[in-house]
C-alpha positions in Angstrom: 15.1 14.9 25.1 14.0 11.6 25.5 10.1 10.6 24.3 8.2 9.1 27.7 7.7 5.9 25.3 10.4 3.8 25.6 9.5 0.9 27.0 6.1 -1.1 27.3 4.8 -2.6 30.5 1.8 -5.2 28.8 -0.4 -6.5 31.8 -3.7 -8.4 32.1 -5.3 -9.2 35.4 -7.4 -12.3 36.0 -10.5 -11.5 39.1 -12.7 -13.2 41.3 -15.7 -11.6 39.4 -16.7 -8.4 37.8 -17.1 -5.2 39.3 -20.2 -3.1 41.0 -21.0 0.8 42.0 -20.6 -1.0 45.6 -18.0 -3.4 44.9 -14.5 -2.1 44.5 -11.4 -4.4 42.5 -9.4 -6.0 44.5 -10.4 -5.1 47.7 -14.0 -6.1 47.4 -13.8 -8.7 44.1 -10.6 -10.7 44.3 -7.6 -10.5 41.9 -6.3 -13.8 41.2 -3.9 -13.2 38.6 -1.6 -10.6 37.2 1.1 -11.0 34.4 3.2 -8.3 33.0 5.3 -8.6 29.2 7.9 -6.0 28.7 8.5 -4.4 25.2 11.4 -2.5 24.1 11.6 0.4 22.4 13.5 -1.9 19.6 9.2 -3.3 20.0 11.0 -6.7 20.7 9.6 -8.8 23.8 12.3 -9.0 26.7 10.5 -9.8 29.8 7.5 -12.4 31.2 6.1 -12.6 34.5 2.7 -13.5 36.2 1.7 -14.4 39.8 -1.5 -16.5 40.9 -2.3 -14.9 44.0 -3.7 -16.4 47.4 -7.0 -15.9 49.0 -6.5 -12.2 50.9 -8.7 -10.9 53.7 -12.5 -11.3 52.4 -11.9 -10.6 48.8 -15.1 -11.9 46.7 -14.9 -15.4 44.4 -17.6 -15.4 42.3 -18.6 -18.7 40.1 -18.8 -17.4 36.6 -15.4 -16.2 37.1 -14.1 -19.6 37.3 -15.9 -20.8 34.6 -14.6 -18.2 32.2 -10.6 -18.0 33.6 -10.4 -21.8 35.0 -9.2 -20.0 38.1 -10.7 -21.4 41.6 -10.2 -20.2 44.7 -8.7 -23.4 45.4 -6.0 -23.4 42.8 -5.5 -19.5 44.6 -5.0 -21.1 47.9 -2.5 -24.0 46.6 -0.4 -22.8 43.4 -0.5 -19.1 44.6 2.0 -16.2 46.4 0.7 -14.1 48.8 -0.5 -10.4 47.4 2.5 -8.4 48.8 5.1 -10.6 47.3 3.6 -10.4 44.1 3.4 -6.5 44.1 7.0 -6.2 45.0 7.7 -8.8 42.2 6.1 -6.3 39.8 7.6 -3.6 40.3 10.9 -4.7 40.5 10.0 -5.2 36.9 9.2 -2.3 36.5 12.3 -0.3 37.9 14.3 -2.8 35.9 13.0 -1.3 32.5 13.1 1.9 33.7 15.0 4.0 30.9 16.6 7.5 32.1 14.1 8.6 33.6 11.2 7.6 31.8 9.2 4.9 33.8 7.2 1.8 31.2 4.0 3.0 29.7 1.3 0.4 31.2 -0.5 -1.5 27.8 -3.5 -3.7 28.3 -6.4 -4.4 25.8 -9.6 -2.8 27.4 -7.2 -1.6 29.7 -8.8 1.5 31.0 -12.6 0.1 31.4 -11.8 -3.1 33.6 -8.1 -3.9 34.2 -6.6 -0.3 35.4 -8.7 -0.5 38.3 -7.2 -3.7 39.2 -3.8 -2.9 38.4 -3.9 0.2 40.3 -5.6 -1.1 43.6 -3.2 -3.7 43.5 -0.3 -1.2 44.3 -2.5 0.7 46.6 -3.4 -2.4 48.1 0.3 -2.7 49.3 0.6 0.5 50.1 2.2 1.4 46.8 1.5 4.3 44.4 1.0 3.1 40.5 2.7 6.7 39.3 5.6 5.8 40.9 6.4 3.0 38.7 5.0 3.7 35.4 3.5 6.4 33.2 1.0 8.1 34.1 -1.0 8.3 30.6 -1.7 4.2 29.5 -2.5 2.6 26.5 -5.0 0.7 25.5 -4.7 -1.6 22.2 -8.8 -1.8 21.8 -8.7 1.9 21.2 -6.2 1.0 17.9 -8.4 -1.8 17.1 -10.9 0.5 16.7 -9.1 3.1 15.0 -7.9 0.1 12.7 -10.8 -1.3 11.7 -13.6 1.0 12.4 -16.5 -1.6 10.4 -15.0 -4.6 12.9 -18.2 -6.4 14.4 -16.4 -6.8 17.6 -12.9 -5.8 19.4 -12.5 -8.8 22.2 -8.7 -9.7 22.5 -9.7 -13.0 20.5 -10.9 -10.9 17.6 -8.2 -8.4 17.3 -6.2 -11.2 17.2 -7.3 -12.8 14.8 -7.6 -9.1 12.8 -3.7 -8.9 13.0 -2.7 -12.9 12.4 -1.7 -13.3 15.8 -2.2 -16.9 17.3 -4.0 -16.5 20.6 -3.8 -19.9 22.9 -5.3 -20.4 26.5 -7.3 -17.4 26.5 -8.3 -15.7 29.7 -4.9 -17.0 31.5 -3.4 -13.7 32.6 0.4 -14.9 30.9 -1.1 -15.7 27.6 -3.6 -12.9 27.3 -0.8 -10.7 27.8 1.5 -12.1 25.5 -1.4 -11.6 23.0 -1.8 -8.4 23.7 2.0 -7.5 23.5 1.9 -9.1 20.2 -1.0 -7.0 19.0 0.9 -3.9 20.6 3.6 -4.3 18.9 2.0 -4.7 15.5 0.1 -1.5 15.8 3.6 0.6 16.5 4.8 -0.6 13.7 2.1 0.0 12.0 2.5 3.6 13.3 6.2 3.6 12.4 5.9 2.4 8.8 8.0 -0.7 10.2 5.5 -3.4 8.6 6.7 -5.5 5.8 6.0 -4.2 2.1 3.7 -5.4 -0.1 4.6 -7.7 -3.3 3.9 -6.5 -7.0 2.1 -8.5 -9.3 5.6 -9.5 -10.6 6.6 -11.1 -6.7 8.8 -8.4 -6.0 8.6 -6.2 -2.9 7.8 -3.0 -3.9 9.3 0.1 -2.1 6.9 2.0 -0.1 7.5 5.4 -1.3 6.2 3.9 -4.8 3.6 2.3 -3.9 2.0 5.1 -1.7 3.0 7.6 -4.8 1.0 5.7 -6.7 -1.9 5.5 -4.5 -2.2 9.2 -4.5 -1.8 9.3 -8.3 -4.9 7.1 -8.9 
């Protein structure tokens, strides 16, 4: 039997503003970015895609939105694809990864507090359903982060980042963000799978990792 995890589907989503009780995403606040990085089960990088998107119906553009992303609704209107050519875009990504049967399992860093409810009124947006695509169960890295380093005095992208040595450049542009966050992804599952690179003695050499965790129990 084949585990649900084989490949990743890494996405970040860059908005028009932030959320309200009244206001929902994407139909109320605008979404005026999505990118999606695709990981392997090999945890190698094999796919990059992001859409600006253009001005829809009366979807909200607030000004502290721009001044964190860079994103106006002018760039929207001029560099950007219409909503429902975006969606399709995506998932066609996400059919093409599709291993067996197993759909990607969607990875995003503060995924399920702000950026699922993008992602998943996107589809619904255009009349799609986000389980028929992906997992059903995402990921989110800031729960490893957490889990990682439990006395960290913060777990924004920038800082997890810079936790696990990763170099993060144009923050808050969807494509880069999610990049990042693949990185960081990938790190922690190997991490998980004992895949990260083995310490050096005080001689210089690599030690095996079977000795040193022996002798870390022995102490």
């Amino acid at each position: 039997m084949y585990s649900p995890y084989q490949n990743f589907a890494v996405v970040d989503v860059e908005t028009g503003g932030l959320l309200t009780k009244e206001k929902k995403a994407v139909y109320d606040i605008a979404l005026t970015e999505i990118a999606i990085v695709i990981v392997d089960s090999n945890l190698e990088i094999v796919h990059k895609d992001s859409w600006l998107i253009k001005p829809y119906n009366d979807a909200e553009y607030q000004p502290g939105a721009e001044k964190v992303s860079g994103i106006s609704k002018k760039m929207c209107e001029e560099d950007g694809v219409d909503i429902e050519f975006a969606c399709k875009e995506f998932i066609k990504v996400a059919k093409k990864y599709k291993v067996h049967s197993k759909p990607p399992t969607l990875v995003g860093h503060n995924y399920i507090k702000f950026d699922k409810f993008f992602v998943e009124n996107f589809l619904a947006y255009c009349g799609e359903d986000i389980n028929k695509y992906f997992n059903k169960e995402p990921e989110d890295t800031i729960k490893f982060a957490r889990m990682k380093k439990p006395e960290a005095s913060g777990y924004s992208l920038g800082e997890s980042c810079v936790g696990a040595e990763i170099n993060l450049v144009q923050a808050h542009r969807a494509l880069p963000d999610t990049i990042a966050t693949a990185e960081l992804w990938i790190s922690y599952l190997k991490g998980l799978r004992g895949l990260n690179s083995p310490k050096k003695s005080k001689k210089g050499k690599k030690e095996k990792p079977e000795k040193r965790f022996r002798q870390k129990f022995e102490i």
